[in-house]
C-alpha positions in Angstrom: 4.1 54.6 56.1 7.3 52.9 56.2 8.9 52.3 60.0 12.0 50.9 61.7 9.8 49.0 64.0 7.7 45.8 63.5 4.1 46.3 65.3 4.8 44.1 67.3 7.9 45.7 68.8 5.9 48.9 69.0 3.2 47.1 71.3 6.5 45.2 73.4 8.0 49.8 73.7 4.4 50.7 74.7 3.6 48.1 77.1 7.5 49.1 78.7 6.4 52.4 79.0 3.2 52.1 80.5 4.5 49.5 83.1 8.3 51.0 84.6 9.7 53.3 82.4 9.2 56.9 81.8 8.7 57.9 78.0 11.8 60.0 77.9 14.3 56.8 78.7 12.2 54.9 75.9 12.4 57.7 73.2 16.3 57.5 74.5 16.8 53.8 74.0 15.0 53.4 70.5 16.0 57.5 69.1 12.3 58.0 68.7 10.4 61.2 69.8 8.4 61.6 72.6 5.2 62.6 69.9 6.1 59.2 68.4 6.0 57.3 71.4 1.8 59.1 72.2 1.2 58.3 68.3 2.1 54.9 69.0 0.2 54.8 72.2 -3.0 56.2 70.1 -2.8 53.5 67.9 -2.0 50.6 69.3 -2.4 50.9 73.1 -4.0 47.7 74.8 -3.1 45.9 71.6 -1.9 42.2 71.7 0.8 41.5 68.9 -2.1 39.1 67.0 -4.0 42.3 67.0 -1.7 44.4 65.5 -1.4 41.4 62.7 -5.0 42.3 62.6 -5.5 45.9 62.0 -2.6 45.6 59.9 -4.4 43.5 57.1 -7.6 45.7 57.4 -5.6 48.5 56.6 -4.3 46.8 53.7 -8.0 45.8 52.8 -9.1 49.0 53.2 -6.5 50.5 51.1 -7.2 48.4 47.8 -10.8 48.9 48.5 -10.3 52.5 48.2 -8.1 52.4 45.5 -11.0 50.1 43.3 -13.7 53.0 44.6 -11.4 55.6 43.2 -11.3 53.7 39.5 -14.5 53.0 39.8 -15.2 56.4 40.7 -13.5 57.9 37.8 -14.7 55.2 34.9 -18.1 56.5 36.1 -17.1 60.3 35.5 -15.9 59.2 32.2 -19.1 57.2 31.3 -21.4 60.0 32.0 -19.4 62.4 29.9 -19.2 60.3 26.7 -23.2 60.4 27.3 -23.7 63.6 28.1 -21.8 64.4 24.7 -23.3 61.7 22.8 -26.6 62.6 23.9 -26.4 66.4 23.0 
């Protein structure tokens, strides 16, 4: 998902919010939605920056591992079909 915001300037909006602002002037001052600003929250509430740098590369772990089960997945389909056709 591509955003305007860094994590880490997400964490400094949340960490506004929660402490003096109400979520309405924040949505105002960045043009974000009030739904943004709780799906922010969700995700990176309580977060320290160095956290965010955190998940961040986990996500990106986690995506190439899923892409390599995926491959892996479908060389395997492909395998048992050349034997199954071999075979009968």
């Amino acid at each position: 998902m591509k955003t305007r915001f860094t994590d880490e300037h997400v964490i400094q909006m949340i960490k506004k919010q929660e402490a003096v602002e109400k979520t309405a002037d924040v949505c105002g001052r960045y043009g974000i939605s009030q739904g943004t600003v709780y799906k922010y929250k969700s995700k990176y509430g309580g977060m320290e920056p160095s956290g965010a740098k955190k998940l961040r590369a986990l996500e990106a772990e986690n995506a190439k591992l899923k892409k390599l089960l995926a491959e892996f997945l479908r060389l395997n389909d492909l395998s048992i079909l050349r034997t199954e056709t071999h075979t009968a």
